[in-house]
VEXDREN-2710 file (C-alpha; in Angstrom, 1 decimal):
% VEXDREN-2710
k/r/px/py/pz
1/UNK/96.2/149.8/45.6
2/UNK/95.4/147.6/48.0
3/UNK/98.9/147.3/49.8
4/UNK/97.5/146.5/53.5
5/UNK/96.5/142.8/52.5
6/UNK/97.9/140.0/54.3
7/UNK/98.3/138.5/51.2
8/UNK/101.0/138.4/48.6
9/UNK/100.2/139.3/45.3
10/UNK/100.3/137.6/41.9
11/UNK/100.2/139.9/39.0
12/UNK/99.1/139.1/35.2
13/UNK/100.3/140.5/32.6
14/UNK/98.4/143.0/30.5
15/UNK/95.6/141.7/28.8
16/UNK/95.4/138.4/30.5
17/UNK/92.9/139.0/32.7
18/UNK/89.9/138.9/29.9
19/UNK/89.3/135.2/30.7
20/UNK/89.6/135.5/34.9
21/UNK/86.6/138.8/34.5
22/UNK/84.4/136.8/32.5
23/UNK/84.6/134.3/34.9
24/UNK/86.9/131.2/34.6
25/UNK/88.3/130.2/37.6
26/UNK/91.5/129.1/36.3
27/UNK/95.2/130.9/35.4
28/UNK/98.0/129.8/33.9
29/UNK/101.8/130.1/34.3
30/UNK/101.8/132.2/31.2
31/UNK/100.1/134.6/31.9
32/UNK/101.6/136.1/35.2
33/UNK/104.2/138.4/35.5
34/UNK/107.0/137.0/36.8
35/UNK/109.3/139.9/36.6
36/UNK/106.8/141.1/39.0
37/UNK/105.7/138.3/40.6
38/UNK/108.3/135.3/40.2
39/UNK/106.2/132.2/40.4
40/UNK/109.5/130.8/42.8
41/UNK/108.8/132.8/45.5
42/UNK/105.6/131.0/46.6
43/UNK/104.9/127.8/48.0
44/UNK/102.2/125.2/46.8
45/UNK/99.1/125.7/48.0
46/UNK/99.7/129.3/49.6
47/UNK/97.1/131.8/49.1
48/UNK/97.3/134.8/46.9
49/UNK/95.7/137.8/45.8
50/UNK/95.2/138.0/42.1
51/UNK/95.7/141.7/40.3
52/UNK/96.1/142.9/37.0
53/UNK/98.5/144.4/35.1
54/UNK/98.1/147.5/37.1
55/UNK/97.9/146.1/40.1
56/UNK/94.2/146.0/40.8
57/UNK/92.9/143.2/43.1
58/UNK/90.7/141.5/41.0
59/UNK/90.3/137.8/42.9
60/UNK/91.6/135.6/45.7
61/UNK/93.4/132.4/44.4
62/UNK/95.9/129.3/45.7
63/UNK/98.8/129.0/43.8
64/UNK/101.2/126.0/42.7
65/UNK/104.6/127.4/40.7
66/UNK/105.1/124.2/39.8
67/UNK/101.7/123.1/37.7
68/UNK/100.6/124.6/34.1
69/UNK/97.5/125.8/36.1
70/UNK/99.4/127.9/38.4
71/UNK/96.2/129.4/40.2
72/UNK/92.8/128.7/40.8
73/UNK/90.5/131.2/42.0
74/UNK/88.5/130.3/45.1
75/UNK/86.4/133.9/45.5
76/UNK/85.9/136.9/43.9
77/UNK/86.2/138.9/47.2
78/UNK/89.2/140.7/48.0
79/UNK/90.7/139.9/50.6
80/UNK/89.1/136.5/51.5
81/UNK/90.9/134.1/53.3
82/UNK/90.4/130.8/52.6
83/UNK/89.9/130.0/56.0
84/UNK/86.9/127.7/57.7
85/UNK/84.4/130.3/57.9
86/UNK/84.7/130.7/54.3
87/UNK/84.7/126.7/53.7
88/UNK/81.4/126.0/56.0
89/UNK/79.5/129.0/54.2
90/UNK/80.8/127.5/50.6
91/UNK/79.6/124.0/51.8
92/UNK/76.3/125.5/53.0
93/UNK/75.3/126.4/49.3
94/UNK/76.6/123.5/47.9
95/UNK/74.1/121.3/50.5
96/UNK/71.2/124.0/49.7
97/UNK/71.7/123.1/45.9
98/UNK/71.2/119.5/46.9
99/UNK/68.1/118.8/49.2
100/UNK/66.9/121.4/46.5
101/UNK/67.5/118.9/43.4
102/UNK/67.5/115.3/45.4
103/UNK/64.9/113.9/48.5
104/UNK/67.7/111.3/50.0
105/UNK/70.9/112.0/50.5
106/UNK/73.1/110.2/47.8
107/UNK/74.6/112.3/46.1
108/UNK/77.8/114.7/45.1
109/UNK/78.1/117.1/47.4
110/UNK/81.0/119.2/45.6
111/UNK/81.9/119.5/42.4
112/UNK/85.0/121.5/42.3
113/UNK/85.3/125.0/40.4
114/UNK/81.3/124.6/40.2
115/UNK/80.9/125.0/44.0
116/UNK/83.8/127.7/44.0
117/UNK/85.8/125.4/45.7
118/UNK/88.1/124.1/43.3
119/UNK/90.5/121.0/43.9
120/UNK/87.6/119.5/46.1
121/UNK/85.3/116.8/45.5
122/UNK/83.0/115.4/48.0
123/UNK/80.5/112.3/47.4
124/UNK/78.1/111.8/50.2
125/UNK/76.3/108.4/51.3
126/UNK/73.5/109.5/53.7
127/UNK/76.2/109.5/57.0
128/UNK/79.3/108.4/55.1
129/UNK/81.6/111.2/53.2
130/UNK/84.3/110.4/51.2
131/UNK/86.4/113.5/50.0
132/UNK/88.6/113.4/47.2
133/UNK/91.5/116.5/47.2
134/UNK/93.3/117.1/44.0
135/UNK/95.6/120.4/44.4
136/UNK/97.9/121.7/47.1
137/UNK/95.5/124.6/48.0
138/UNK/93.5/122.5/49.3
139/UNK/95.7/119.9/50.6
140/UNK/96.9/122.5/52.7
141/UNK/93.3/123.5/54.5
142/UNK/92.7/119.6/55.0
143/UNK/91.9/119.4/58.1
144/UNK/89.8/122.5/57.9
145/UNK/88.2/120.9/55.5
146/UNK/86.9/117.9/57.8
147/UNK/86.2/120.2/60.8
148/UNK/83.5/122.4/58.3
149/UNK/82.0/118.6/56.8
150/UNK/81.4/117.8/60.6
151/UNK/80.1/121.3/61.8
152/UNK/77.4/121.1/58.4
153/UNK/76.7/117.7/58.4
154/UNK/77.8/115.9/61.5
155/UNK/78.7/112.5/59.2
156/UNK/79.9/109.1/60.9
157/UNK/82.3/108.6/58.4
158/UNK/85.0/110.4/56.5
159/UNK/87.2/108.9/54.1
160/UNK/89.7/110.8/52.4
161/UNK/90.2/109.0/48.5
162/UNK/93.5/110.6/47.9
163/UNK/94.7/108.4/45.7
164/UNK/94.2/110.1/42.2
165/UNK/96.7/110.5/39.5
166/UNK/96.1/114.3/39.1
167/UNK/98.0/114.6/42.6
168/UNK/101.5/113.8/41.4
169/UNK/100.8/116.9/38.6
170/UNK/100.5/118.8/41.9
171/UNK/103.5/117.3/43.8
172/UNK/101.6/115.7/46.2
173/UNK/101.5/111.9/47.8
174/UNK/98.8/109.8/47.3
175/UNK/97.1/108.1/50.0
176/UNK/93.9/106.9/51.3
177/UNK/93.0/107.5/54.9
178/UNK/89.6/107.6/57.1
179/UNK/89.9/110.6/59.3
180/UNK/86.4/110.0/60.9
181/UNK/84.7/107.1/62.4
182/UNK/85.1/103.3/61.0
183/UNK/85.3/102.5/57.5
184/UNK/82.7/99.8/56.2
185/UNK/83.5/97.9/53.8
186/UNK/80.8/98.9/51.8
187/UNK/78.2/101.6/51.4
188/UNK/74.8/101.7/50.8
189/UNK/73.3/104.0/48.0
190/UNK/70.4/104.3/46.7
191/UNK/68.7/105.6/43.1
192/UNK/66.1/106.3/41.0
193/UNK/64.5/103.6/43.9
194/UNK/67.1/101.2/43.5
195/UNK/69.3/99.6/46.5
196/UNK/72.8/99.5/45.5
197/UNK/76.0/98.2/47.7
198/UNK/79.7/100.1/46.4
199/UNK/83.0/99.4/47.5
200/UNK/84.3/102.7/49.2
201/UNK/88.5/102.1/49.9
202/UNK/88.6/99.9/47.1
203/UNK/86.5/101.2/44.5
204/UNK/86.6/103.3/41.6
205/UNK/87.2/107.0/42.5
206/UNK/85.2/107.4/45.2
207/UNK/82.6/104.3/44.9
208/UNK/80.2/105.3/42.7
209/UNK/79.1/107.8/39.8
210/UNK/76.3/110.1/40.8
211/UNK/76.6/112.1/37.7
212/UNK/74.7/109.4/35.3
213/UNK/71.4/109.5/37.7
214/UNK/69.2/110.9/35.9
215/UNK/70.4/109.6/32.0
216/UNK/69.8/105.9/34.2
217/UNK/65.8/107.5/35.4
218/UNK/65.6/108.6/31.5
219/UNK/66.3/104.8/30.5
220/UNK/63.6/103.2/32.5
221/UNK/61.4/104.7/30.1
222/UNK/62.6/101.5/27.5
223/UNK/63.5/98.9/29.3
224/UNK/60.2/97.0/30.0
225/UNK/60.4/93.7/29.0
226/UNK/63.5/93.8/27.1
227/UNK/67.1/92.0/26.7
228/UNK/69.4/94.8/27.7
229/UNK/73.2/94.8/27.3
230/UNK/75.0/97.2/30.3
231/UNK/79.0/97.5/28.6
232/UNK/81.7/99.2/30.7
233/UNK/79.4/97.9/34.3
234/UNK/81.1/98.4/37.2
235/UNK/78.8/97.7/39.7
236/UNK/75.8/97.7/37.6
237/UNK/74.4/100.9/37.8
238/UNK/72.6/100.9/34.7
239/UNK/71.6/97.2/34.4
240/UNK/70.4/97.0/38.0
241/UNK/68.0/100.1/37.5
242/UNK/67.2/98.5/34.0
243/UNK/66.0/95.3/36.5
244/UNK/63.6/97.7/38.8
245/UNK/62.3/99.0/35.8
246/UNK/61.5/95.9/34.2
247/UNK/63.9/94.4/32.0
248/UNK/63.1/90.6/31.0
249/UNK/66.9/90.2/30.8
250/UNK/70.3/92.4/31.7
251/UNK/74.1/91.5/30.7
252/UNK/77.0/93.5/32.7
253/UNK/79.7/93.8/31.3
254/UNK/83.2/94.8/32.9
255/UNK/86.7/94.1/33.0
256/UNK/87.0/93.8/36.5
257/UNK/85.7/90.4/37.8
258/UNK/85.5/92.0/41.6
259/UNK/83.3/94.8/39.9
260/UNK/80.9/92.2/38.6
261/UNK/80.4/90.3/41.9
262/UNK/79.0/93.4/43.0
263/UNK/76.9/93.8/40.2
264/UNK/75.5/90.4/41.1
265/UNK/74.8/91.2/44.2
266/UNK/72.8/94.1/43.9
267/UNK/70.7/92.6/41.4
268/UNK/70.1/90.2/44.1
269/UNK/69.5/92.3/46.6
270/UNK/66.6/94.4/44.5
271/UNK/65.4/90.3/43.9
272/UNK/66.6/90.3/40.0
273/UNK/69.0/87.7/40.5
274/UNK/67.0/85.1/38.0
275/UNK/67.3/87.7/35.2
276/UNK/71.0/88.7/35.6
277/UNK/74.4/87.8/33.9
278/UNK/77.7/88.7/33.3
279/UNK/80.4/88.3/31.0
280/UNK/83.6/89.4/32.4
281/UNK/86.3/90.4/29.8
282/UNK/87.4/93.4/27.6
283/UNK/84.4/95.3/26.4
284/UNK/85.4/95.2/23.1
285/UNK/86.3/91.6/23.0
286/UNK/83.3/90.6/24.4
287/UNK/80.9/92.7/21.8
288/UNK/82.9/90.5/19.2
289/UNK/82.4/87.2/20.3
290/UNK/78.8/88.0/21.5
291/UNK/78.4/89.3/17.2
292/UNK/80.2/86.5/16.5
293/UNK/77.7/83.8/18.6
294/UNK/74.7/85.4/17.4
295/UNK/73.7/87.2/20.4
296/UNK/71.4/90.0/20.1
297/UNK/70.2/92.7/22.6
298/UNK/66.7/95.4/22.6
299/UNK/69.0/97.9/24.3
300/UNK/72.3/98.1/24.9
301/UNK/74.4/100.8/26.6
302/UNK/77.9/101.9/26.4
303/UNK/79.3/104.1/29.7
304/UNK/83.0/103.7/28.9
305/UNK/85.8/105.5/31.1
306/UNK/87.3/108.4/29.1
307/UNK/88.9/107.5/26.3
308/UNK/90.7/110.9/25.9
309/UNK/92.2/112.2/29.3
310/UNK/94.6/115.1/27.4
311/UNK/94.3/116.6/24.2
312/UNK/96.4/114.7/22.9
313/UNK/94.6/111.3/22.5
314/UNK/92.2/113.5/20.7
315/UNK/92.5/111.1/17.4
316/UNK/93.2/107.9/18.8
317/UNK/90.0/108.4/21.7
318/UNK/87.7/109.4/18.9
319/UNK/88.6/106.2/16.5
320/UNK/88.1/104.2/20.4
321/UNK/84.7/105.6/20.8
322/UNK/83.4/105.3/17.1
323/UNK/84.5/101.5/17.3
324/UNK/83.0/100.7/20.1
325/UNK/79.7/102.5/19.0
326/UNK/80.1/99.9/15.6
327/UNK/80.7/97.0/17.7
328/UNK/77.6/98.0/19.8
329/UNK/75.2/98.6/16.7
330/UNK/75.9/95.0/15.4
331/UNK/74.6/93.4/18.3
332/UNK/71.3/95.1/18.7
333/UNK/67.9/94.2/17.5
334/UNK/66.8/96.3/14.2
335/UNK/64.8/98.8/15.9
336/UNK/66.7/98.9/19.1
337/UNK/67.8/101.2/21.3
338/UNK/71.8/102.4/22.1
339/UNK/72.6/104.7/24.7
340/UNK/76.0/105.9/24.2
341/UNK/77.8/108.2/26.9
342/UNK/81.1/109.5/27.2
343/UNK/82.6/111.6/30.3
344/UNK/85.9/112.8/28.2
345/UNK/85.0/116.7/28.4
346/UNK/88.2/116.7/25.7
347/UNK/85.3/115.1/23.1
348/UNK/82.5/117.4/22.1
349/UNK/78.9/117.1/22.3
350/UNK/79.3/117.2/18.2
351/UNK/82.0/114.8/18.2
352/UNK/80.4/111.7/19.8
353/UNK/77.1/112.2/17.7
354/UNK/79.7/112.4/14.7
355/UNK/81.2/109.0/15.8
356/UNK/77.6/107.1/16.9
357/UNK/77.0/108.6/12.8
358/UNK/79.6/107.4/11.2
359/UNK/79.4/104.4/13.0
360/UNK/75.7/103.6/11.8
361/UNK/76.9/104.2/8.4
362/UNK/80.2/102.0/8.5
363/UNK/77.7/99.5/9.4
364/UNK/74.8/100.6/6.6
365/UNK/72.2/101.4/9.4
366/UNK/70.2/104.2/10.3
367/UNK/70.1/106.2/13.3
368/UNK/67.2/108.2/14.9
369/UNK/68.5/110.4/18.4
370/UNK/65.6/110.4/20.9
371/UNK/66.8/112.2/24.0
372/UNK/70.1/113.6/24.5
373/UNK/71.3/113.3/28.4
374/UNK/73.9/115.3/30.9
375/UNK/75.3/115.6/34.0
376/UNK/72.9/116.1/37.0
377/UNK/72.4/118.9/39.6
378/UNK/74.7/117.7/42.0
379/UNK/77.5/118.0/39.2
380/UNK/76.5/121.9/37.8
381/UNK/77.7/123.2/34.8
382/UNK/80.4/126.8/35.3
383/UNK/78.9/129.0/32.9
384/UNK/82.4/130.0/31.8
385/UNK/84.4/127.1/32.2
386/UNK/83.6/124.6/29.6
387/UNK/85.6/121.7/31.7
388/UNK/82.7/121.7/34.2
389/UNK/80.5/120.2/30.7
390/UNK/81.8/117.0/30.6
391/UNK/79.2/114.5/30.5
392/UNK/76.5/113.3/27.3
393/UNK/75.0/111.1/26.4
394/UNK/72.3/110.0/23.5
395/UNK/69.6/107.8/23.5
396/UNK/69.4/106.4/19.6
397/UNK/67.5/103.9/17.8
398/UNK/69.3/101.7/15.5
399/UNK/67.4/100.5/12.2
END
């Protein structure tokens, strides 16, 4: 075989390479050979050459002995280093992919596995660039990583948002850090021809979600002249958009009172501060007492963080979401309209609409799904790696 390659090898046993050839980027502990290949005699992050039971190179991968996934495969071509050539042709694509899909530059740049560079995540904000890393691999081409964002894009920022839990899994420090230029305080982004300020250092994840873009467009088709109800905020995405596209009236809701400032200033910057409010408190708390005072909304919509982060919650998260659904459904207008989302790729497609059902029927209305929405471009779907197919969301009318 291919004996003069720079690069260790990492053998599978037999058999387990039918999920890596139909292309799923990901391997697990389990299925390498360690008699052949003990998993202790690499280091986090270094780069390997996959091969299958017979020793046929079959991919290039970084490894971590220490995680469940113990290898993620960054190319198909053997041997490929993972060096900055490789990163600034990788980052080329990705940008192709998104003057392609978007006409100002707001949006995610990488996506992970989906780009073919997995443990990366890059939001961009016209000039500003804020990378999230989330495995050793790439941890350990970090600065590589920076010099290929400058060569492609030349940015005035770069802040590194390294402060994820999924790092410890990986053994690695969190920290936050700008590595390029001066950090402001805030960001300017704009969507779907709305003006929007997000907190970058201390936001949520990196500042903003991109990946709801065009479910938001897809709601400005209802909106005009009605009361709407944004649950689960943050920096009011939805309900600001709501605003530009008319709304007599928008509610945020969020838990975090710093969150909701925010929201009230970008409804003032896009002059909608006379039709805006907010309630700050837990979401499901506040949809009580708003049932309880009467309150009722023409469209109300539910973006909640996952409820299900491991498989495990599977039960619990599902019960979480068809609650909040119920609560939601009581407080709307007969004939209104809910738009329920959830970004827990651990919850089917089938499993939300099941819970919106059963919800409508706990509560003895009907239900009527009108559009059913997903991820955008700049968050692309791997064909074999149903993790990548994490976001829905369903526009329904309540009777």
């Amino acid at each position: 075989m291919n004996h003069s390659s720079p690069f260790s090898p990492l053998r599978l046993k037999k058999q387990e390479d039918r999920r890596l050839r139909a292309g799923h980027r990901w391997i697990y502990s389990n299925e390498v050979d360690v008699k052949a290949t003990p998993l202790t005699g690499f280091e986090p992050g270094q780069v390997v050459q996959i091969e299958d039971a017979r020793g046929k190179p079959l991919a290039m991968a970084s490894v971590n002995p220490a995680t469940l996934i113990c290898a993620r495969i960054y190319s198909r071509r053997v041997p490929q280093p993972l060096d900055q050539p490789f990163l600034e042709k990788r980052l080329r694509h990705a940008l192709a992919l998104r003057e392609m899909a978007f006409d100002t530059p707001y949006y995610r740049l990488v996506f992970g596995e989906s780009d073919g560079l997995p443990g990366l995540v890059v939001d961009r904000f016209d000039h500003v660039l804020v990378i999230q890393i989330t495995t050793a691999g790439m941890e350990r081409v970090r600065e590589m990583i920076v010099d290929a964002l400058e060569r492609v894009l030349q940015p005035a920022v770069i802040l590194l948002r390294n402060d994820s839990p999924a790092r410890e899994q990986e053994g690695l420090q969190r920290y936050v850090e700008t590595v390029l230029g001066h950090l402001p305080e805030r960001v300017q982004v704009v969507e779907n021809g709305t003006r929007f300020e997000a907190p970058l250092a201390g936001g949520q994840k990196t500042g903003w979600y991109y990946d709801h873009r065009l479910n938001r467009l897809r709601l400005q088709n209802y909106v005009a002249g009605r009361n709407v109800l944004d649950v689960f905020s943050y920096i009011g995405a939805w309900g600001v958009q709501a605003l530009t596209a008319g709304a007599r009236m928008v509610t945020c809701v969020d838990g975090s009172a710093t969150s909701l400032e925010f929201a009230q200033e970008n409804a003032r910057l896009n002059g909608h501060a006379q039709n805006f409010a907010v309630r700050h408190g837990d979401a499901f708390e506040v949809l009580k007492a708003l049932r309880s005072q009467n309150e009722r909304f023409e469209v109300v919509v539910l973006d909640p963080p996952a409820f299900i982060k491991r498989r495990k919650d599977i039960k619990e998260g599902t019960l979480a979401y068809q609650r909040l659904n119920r609560l939601a459904m009581q407080v709307l207008e007969p004939g209104g309209l809910l738009v329920s989302a959830s970004c827990s790729w651990h919850l089917r497609r089938s499993q939300l609409l099941e819970a919106m059902r059963k919800a409508a029927a706990t509560n003895g209305q009907s239900m009527q799904i009108l559009e059913q929405g997903h991820q955008g471009p700049d968050h692309p779907v791997h064909p074999a790696m149903v993790e990548t197919d994490y976001l829905k969301a369903f526009f329904a009318r309540i009777g």
